[in-house]
TITORGU-159679 format. One record per residue: residue number from 1; residue in one letter; x negated, y negated, z of N, C-alpha, C, O in turn. Coordinates in steps of 0.1 Angstrom, whole numbers, plus 2048, in hexadecimal, padded with zeros to 3 digits. Layout:
// residues N
ATOM seq type n.c1 n.c2 n.c3 ca.c1 ca.c2 ca.c3 c.c1 c.c2 c.c3 o.c1 o.c2 o.c3
ATOM NUM    A    X    Y    Z     X     Y     Z    X    Y    Z    X    Y    Z
...
// end
This chain:
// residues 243
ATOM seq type n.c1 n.c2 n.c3 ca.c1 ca.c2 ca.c3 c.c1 c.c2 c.c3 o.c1 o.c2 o.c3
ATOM   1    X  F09  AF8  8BD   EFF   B01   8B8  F02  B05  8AA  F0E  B07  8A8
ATOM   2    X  EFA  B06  89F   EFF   B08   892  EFE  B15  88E  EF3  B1B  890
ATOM   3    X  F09  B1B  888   F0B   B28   888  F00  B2C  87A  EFD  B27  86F
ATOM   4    X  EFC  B35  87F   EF5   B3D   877  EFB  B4A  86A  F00  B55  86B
ATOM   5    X  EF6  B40  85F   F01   B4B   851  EF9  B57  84D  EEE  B55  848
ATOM   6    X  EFE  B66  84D   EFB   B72   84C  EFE  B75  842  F0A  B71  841
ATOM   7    X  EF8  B7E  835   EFE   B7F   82C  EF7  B8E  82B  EEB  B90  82A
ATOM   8    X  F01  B99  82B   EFB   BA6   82E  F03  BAE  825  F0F  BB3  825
ATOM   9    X  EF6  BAE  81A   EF9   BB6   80C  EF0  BC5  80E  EE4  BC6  80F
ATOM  10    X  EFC  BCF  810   EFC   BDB   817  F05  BE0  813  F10  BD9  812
ATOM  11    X  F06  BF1  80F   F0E   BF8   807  F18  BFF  810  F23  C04  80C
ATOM  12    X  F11  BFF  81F   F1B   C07   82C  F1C  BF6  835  F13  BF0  83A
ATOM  13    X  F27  BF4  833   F2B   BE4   835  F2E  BE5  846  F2C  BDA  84C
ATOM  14    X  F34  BF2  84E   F38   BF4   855  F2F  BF0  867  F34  BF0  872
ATOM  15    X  F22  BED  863   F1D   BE8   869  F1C  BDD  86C  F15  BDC  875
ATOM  16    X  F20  BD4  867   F29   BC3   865  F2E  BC0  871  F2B  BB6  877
ATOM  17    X  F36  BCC  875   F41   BC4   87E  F3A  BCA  88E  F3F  BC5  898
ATOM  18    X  F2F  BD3  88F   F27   BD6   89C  F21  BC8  89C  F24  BC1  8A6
ATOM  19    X  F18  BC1  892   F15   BAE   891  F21  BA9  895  F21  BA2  89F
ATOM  20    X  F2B  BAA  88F   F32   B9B   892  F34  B9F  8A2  F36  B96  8AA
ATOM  21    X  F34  BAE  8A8   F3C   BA7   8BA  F2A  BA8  8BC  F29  BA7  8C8
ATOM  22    X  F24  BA9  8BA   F16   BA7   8BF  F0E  B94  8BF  F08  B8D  8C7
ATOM  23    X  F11  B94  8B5   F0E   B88   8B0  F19  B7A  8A7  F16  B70  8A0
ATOM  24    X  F26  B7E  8AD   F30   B75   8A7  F2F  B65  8AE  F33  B5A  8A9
ATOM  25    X  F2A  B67  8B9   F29   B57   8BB  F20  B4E  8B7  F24  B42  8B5
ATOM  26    X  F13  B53  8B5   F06   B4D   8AD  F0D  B4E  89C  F0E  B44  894
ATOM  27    X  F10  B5A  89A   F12   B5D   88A  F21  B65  881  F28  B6F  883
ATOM  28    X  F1E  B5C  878   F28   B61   86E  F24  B65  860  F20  B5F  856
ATOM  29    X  F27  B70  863   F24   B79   857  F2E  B7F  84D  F38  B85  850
ATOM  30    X  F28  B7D  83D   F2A   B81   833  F28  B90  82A  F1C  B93  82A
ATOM  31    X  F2F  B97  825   F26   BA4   81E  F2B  BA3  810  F36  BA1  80A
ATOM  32    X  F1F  BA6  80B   F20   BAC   7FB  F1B  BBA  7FB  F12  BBE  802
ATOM  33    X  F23  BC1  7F0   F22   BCF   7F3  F16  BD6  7E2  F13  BE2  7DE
ATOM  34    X  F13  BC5  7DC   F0E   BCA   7D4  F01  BC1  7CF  F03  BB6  7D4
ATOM  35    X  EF6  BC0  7C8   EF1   BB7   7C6  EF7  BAA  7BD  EF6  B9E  7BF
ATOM  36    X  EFE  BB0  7B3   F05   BA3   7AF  F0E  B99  7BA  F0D  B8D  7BC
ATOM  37    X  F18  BA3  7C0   F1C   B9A   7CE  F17  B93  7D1  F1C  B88  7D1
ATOM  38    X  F0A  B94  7D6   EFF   B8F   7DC  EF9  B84  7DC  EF7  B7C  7E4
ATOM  39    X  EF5  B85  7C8   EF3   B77   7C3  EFE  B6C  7C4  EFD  B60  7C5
ATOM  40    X  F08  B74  7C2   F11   B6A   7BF  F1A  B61  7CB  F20  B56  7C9
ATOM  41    X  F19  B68  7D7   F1D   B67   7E6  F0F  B58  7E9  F11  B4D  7ED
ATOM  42    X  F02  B5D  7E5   EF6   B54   7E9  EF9  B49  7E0  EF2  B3F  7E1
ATOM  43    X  F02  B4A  7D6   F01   B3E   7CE  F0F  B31  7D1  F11  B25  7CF
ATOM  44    X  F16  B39  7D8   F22   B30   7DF  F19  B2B  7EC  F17  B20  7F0
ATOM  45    X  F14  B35  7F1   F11   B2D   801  F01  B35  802  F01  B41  7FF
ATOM  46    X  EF6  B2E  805   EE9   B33   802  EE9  B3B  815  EE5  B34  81F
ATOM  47    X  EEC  B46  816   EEB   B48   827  EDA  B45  831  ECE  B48  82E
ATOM  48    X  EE1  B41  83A   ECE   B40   840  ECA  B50  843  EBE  B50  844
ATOM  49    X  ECD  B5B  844   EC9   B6A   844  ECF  B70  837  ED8  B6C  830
ATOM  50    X  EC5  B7D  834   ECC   B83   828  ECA  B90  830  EC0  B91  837
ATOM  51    X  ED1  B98  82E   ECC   BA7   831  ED0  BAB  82A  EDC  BA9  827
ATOM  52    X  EC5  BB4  822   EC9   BB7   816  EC2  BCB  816  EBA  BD0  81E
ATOM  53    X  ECA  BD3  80B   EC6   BE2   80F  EBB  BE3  801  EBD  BDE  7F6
ATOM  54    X  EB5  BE7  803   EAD   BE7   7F4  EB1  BEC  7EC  EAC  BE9  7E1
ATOM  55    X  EBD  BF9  7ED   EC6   BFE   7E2  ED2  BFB  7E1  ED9  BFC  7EA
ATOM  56    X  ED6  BF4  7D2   EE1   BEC   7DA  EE7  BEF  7C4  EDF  BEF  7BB
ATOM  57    X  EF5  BF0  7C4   EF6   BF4   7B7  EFA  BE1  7AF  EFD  BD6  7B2
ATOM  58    X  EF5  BEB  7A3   EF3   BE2   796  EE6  BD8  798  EDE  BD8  78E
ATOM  59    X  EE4  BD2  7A3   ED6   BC9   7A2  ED2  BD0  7AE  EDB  BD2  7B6
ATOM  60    X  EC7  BD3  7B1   EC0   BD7   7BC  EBD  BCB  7CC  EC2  BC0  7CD
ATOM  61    X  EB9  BCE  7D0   EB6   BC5   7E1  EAA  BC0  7DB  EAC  BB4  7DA
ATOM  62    X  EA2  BC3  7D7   E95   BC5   7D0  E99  BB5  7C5  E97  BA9  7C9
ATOM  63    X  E9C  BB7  7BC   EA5   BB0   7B1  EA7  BA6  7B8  EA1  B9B  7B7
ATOM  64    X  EB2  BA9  7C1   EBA   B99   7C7  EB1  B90  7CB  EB2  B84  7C7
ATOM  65    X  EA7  B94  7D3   E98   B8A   7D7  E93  B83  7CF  E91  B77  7D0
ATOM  66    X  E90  B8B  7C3   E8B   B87   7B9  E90  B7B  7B2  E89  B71  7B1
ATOM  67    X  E9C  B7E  7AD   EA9   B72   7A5  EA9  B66  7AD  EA9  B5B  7A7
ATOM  68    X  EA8  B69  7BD   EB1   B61   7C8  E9F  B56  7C9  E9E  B4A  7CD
ATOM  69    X  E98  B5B  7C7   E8A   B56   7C7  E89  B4C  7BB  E85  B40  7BB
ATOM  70    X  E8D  B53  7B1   E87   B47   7A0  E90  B3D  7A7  E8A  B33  7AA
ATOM  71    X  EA0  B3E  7A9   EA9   B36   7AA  EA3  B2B  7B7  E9D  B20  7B6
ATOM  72    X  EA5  B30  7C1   EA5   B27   7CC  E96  B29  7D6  E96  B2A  7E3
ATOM  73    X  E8A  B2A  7CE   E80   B29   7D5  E7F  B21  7E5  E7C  B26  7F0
ATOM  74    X  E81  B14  7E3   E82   B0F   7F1  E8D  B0C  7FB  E8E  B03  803
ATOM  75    X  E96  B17  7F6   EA0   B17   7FD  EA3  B26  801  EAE  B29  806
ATOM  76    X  E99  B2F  7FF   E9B   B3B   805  EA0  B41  812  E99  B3D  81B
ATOM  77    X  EAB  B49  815   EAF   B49   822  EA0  B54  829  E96  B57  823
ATOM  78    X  EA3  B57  834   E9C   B61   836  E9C  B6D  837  EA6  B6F  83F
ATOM  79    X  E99  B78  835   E9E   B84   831  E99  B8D  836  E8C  B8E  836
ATOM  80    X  EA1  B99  83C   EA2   BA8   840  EA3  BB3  838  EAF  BB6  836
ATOM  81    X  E97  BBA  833   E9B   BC4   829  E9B  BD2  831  E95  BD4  83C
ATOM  82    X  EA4  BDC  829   EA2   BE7   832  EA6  BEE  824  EAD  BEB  81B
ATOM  83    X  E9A  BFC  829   E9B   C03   81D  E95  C12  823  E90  C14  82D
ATOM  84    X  E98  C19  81A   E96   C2A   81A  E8B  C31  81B  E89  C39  825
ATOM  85    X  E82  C2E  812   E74   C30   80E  E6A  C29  80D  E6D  C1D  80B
ATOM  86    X  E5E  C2A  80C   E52   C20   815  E51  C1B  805  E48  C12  805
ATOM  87    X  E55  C1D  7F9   E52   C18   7EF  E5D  C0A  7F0  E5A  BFF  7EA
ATOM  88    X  E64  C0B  7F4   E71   C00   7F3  E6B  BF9  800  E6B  BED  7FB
ATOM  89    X  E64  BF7  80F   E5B   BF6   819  E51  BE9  80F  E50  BDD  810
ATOM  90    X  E4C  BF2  806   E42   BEB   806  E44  BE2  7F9  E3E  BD7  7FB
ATOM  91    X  E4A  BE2  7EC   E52   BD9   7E7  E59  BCC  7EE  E5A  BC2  7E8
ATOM  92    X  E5F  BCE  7FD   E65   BC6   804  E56  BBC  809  E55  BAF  80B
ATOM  93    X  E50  BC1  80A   E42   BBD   811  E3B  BB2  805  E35  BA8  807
ATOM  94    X  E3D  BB7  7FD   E35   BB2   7EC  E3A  BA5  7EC  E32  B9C  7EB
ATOM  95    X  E48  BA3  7ED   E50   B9A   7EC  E50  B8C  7FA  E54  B80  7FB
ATOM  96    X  E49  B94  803   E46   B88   80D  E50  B89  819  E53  B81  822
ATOM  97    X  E56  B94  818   E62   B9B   824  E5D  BA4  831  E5B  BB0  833
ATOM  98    X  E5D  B97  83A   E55   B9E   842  E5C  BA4  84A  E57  BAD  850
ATOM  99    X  E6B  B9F  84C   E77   BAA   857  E7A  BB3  84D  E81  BB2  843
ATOM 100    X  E73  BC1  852   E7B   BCC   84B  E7F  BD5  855  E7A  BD4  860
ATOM 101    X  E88  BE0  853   E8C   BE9   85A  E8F  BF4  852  E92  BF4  846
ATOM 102    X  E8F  BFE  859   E95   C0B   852  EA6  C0F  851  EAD  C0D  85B
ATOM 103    X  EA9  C14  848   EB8   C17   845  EB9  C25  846  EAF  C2B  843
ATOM 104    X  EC6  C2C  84B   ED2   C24   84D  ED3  C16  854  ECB  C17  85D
ATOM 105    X  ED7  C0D  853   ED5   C04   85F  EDB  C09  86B  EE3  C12  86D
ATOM 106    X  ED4  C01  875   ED9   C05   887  EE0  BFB  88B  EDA  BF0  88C
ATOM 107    X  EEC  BFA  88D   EEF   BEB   893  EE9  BE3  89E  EE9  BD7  89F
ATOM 108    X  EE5  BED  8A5   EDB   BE6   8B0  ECB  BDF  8AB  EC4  BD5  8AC
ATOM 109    X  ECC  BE7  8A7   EBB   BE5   8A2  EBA  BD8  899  EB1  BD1  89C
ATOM 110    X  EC3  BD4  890   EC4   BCC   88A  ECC  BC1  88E  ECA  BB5  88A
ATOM 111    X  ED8  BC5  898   EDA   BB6   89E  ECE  BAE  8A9  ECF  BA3  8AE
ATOM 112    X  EC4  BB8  8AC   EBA   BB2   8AF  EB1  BAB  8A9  EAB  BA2  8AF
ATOM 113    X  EAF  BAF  89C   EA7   BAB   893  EA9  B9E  88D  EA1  B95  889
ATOM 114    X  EBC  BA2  88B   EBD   B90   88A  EB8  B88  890  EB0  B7F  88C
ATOM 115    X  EBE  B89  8A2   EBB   B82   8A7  EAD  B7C  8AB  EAB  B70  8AF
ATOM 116    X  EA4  B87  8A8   E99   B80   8A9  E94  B77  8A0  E8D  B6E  8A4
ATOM 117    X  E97  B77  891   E95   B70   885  E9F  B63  88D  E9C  B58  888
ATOM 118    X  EA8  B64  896   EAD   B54   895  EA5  B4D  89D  EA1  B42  89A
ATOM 119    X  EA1  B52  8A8   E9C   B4F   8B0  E8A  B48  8A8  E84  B3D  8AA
ATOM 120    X  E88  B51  8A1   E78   B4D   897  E7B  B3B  891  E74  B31  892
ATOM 121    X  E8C  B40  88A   E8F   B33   886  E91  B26  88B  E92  B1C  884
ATOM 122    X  E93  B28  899   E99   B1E   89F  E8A  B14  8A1  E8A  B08  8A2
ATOM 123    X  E83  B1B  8A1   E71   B13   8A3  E6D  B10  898  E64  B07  898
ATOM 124    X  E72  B16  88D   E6F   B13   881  E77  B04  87A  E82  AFF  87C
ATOM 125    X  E6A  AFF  871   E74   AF1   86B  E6E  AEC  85E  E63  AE5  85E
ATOM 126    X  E76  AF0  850   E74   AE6   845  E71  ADD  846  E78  AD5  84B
ATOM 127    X  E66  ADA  843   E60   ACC   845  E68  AC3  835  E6E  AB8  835
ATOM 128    X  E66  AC9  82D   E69   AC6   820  E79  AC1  821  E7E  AB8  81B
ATOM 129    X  E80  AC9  82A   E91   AC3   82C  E90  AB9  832  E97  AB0  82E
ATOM 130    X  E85  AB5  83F   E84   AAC   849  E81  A9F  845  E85  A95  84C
ATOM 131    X  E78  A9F  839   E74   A94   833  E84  A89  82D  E81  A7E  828
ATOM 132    X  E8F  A8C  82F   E98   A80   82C  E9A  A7D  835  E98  A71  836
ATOM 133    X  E9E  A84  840   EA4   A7F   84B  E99  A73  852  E9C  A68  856
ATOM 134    X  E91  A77  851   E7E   A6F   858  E81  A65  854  E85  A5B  85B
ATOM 135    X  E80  A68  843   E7D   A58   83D  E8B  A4E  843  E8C  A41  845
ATOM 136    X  E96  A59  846   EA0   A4B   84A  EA3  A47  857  EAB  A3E  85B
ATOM 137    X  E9C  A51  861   E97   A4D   86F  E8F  A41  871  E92  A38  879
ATOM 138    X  E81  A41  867   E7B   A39   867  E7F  A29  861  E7B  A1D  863
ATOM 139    X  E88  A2E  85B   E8A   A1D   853  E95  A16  862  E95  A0B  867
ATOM 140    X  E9C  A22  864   EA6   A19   872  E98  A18  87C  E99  A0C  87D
ATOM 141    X  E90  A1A  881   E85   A17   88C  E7E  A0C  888  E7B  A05  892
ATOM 142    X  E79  A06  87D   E78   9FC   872  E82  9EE  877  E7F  9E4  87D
ATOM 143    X  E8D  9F2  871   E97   9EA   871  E9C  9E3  87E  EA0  9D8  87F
ATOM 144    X  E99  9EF  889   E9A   9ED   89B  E8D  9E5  8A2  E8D  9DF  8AD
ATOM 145    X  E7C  9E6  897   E73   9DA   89A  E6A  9EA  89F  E60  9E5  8A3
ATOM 146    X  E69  9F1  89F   E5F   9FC   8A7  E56  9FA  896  E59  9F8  88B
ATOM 147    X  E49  9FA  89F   E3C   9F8   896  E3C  A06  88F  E3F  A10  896
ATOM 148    X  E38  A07  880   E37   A15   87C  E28  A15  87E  E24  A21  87B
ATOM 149    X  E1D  A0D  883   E10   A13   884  E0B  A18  894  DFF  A1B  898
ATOM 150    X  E1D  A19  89D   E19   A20   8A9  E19  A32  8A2  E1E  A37  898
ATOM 151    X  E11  A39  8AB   E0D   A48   8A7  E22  A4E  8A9  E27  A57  8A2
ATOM 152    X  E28  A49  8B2   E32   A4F   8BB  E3F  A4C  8B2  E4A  A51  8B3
ATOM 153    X  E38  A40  8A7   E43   A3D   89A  E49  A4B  898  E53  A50  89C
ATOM 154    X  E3F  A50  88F   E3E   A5F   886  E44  A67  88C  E4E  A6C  887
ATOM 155    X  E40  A6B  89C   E43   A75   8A2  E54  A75  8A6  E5B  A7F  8A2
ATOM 156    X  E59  A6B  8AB   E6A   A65   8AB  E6E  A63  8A0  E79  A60  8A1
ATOM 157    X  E69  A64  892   E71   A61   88B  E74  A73  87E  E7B  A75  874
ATOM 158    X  E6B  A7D  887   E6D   A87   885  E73  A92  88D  E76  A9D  88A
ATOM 159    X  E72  A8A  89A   E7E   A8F   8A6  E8C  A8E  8A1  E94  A97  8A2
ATOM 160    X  E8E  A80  89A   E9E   A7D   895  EA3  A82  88A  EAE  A80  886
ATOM 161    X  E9B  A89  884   E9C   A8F   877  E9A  AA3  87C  E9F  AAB  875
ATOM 162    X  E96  AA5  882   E9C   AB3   88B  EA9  AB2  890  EB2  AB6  889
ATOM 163    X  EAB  AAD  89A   EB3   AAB   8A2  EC0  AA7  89A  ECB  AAB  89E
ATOM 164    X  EBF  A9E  88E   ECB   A9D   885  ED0  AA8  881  EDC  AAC  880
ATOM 165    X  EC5  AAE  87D   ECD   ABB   876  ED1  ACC  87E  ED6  AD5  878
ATOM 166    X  ECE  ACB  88B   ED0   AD2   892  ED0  ACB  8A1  EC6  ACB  8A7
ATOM 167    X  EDB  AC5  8A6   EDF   AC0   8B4  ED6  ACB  8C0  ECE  AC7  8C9
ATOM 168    X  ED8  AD4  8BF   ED6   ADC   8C8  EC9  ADA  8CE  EC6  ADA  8DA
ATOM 169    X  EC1  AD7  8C3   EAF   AD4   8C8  EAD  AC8  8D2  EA2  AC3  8D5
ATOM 170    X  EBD  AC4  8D8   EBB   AB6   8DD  EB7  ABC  8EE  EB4  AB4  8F7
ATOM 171    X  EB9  ACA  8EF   EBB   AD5   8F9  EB0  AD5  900  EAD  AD1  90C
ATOM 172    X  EA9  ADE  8F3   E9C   AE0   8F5  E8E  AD5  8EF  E85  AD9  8E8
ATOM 173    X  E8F  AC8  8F4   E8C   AC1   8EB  E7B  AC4  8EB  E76  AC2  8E1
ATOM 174    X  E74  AC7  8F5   E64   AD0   8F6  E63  AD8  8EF  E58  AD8  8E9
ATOM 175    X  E6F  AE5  8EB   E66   AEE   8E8  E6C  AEB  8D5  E66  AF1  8CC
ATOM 176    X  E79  AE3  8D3   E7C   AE7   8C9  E7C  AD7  8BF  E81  AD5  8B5
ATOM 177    X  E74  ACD  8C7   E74   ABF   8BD  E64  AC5  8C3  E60  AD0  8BF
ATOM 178    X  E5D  ABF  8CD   E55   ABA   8CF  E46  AC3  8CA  E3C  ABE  8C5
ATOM 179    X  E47  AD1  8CC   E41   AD9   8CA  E3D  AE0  8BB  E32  AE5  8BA
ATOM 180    X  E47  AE1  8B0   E4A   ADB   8A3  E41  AD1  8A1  E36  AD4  89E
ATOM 181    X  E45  AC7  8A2   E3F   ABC   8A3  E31  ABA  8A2  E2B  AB8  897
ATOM 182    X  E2C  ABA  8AF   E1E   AC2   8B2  E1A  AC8  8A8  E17  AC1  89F
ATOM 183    X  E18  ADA  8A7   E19   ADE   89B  E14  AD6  88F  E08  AD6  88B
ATOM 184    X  E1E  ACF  88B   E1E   ACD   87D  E10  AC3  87F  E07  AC7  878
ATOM 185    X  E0B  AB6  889   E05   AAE   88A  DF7  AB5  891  DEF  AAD  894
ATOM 186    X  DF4  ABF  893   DEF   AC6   899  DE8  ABE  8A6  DDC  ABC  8A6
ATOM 187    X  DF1  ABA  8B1   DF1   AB7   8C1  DF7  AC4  8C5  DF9  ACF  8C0
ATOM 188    X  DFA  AB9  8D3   DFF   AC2   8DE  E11  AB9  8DC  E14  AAF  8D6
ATOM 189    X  E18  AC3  8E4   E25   AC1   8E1  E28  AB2  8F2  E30  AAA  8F4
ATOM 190    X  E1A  AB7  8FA   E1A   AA9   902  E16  A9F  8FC  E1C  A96  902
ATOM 191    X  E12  A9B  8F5   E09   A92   8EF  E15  A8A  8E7  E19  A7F  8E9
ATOM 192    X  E1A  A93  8DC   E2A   A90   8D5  E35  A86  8E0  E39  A7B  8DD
ATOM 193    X  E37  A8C  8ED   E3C   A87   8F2  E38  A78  8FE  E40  A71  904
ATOM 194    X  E2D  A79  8FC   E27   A6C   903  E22  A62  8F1  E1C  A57  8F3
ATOM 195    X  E24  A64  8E8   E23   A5A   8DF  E31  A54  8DD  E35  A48  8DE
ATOM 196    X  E3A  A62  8DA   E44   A57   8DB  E4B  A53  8E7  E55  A4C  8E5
ATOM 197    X  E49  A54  8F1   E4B   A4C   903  E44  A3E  8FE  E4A  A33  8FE
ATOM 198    X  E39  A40  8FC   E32   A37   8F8  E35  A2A  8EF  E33  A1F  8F3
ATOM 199    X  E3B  A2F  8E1   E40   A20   8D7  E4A  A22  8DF  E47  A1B  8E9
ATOM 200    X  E58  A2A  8E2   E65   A23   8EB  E63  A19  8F0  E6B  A10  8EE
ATOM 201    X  E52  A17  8FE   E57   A0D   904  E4C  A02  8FD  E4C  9F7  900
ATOM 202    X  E45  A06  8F7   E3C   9FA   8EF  E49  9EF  8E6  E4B  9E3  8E6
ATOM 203    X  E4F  9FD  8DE   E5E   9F0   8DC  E65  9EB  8E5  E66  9DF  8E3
ATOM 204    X  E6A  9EF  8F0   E75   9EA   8F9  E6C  9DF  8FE  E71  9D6  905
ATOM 205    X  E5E  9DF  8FB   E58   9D3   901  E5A  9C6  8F5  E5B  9B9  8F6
ATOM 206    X  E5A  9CE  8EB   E5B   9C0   8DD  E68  9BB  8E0  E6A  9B0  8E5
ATOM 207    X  E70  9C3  8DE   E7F   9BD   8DA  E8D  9BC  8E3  E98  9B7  8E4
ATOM 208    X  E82  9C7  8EC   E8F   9C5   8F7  E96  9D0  8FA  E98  9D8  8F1
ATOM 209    X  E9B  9D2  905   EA2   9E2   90A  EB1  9DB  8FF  EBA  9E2  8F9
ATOM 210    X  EB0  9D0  900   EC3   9CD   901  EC2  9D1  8ED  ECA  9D8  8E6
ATOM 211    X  EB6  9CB  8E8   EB6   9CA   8DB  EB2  9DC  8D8  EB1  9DE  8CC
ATOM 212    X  EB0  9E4  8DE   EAE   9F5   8D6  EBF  9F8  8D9  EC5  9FE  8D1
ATOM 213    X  EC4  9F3  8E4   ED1   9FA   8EA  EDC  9F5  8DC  EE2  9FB  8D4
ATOM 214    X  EDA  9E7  8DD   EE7   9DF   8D5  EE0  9E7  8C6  EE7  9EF  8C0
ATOM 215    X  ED5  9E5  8C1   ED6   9EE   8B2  EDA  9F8  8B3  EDD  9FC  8A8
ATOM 216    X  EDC  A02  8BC   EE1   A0B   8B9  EF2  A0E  8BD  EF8  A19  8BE
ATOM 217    X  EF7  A03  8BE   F0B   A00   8C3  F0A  A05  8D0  F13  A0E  8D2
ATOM 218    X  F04  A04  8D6   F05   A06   8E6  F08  A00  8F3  EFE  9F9  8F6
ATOM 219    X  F10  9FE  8FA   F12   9F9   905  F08  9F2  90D  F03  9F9  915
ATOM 220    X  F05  9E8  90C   EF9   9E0   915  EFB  9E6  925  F06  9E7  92A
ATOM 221    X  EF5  9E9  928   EEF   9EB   939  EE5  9E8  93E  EDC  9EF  93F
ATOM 222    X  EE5  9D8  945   EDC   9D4   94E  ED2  9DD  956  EC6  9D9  958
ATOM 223    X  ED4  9E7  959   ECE   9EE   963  ECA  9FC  95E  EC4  A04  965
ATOM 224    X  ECE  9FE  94D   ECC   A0A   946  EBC  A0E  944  EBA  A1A  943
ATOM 225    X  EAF  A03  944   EA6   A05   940  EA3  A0A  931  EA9  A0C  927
ATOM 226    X  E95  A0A  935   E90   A11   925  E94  A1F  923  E90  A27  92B
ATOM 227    X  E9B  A25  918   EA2   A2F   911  E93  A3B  917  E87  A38  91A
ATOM 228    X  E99  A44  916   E92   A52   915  E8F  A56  90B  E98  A55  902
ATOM 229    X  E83  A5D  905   E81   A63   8FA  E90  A6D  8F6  E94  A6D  8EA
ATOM 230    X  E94  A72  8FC   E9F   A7E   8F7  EAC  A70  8F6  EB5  A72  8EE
ATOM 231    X  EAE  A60  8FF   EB9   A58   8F9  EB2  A53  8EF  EB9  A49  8EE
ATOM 232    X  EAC  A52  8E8   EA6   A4C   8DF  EA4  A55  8D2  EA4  A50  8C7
ATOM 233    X  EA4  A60  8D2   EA7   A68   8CA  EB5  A6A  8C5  EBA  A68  8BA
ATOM 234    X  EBB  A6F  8D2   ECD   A6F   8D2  ED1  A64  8CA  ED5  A68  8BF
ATOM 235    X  ED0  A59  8CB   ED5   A49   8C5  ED1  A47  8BA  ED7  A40  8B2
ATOM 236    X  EC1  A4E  8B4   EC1   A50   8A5  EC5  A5B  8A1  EC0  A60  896
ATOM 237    X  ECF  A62  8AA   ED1   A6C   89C  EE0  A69  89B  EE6  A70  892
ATOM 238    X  EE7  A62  8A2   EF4   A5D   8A3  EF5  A52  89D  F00  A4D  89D
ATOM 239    X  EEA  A4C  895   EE9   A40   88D  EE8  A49  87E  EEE  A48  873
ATOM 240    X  EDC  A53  883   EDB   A5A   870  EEB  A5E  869  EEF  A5D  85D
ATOM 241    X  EF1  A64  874   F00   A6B   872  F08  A60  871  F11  A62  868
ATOM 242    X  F0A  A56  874   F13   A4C   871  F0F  A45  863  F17  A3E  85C
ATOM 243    X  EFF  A48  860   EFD   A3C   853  EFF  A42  845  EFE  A3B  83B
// end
């Protein structure tokens, strides 16, 4: 499971450590106690959450979005603003921040709030990141003889390019490849999964169970049959990591 990086630029820091036994096994978290910290902590390691207080000395919470925006537009983590007054509320709002909460912070309230932002994320998917991994899914499915004008090409070759970059989706491969997926193509997340069922064995009919197994360094087994969409995924994403 890939740990989730917290970066909680906050002037009463002491609520840190009610997250880490709350949330230490999903997450590891960072604090800056200042806006400069802040930038400068986001510029070593860009964290996937920011929780940030809107008063925050020398550059404001307000500020850091701002900077952290010219700089790294598509690389924005996601962010938790919590602030005092409905003017700093609604500044956070201006800015496109839609988890806010009220301060002091609560440690409960907000290790919920994480949790729910990860949970948002885990369904969530850069398409714009996904685009390398694809293109080099697709060139090994190419290379293995799978036609790129089957519909189930695209769809597997965007399964392997998830699933590369987060194993875990290999879990929930319905709700967190297939339905994504869907989504983006605007189907059903069954549909995703009967196209690519579909080229698997349209290939295994071209070239052979033995010829998808042996391209991918695998043990021939007479009696193995045609791969599963989720072995057929697994074996390209164990080919992307090896290449």
């Amino acid at each position: 499971m890939k740990r989730i990086n917290v970066l909680c630029a906050m002037r009463d820091s002491r609520v840190v450590e009610n997250l880490r036994r709350e949330l230490g096994e999903r997450c590891s978290f960072r604090v800056a106690q200042s806006g400069e910290a802040a930038l400068a902590a986001c510029g070593r390691q860009m964290p996937d959450i920011l929780v940030i207080d809107a008063v925050l000395p020398y550059i404001d919470g307000l500020g850091v979005i701002d900077r952290l925006r010219a700089m790294y537009s598509e690389r924005m983590p996601e962010v938790i603003g919590g602030s005092v007054l409905c003017f700093s509320d609604g500044e956070f709002a201006r800015r496109g921040v839609t988890h806010r909460l009220s301060i002091p912070w609560d440690a409960r309230t907000l290790s919920e709030k994480i949790a729910a932002v990860i949970e948002q994320m885990d369904t969530q998917v850069d398409w714009s990141r996904a685009q390398k991994g694809f293109e080099r899914a697709a060139g090994l499915l190419e290379q293995m003889g799978m036609s790129e004008k089957l519909r189930g090409f695209t769809y597997l070759s965007f399964a392997a390019a998830l699933a590369s970059e987060d194993e875990e989706r290999l879990y929930a491969i319905g709700e967190r490849i297939y339905a994504p997926i869907a989504s983006r193509f605007q189907t059903s997340p069954a549909n995703v999964e009967r196209l690519i069922r579909h080229a698997v064995e349209r290939t295994a009919d071209t070239v052979g169970e033995h010829g998808i197994y042996s391209f991918f360094g695998n043990t021939i087994d007479p009696m193995r049959g045609k791969p599963t969409n989720a072995q057929m995924i697994g074996m390209l994403v164990q080919r992307l990591r090896l290449a």
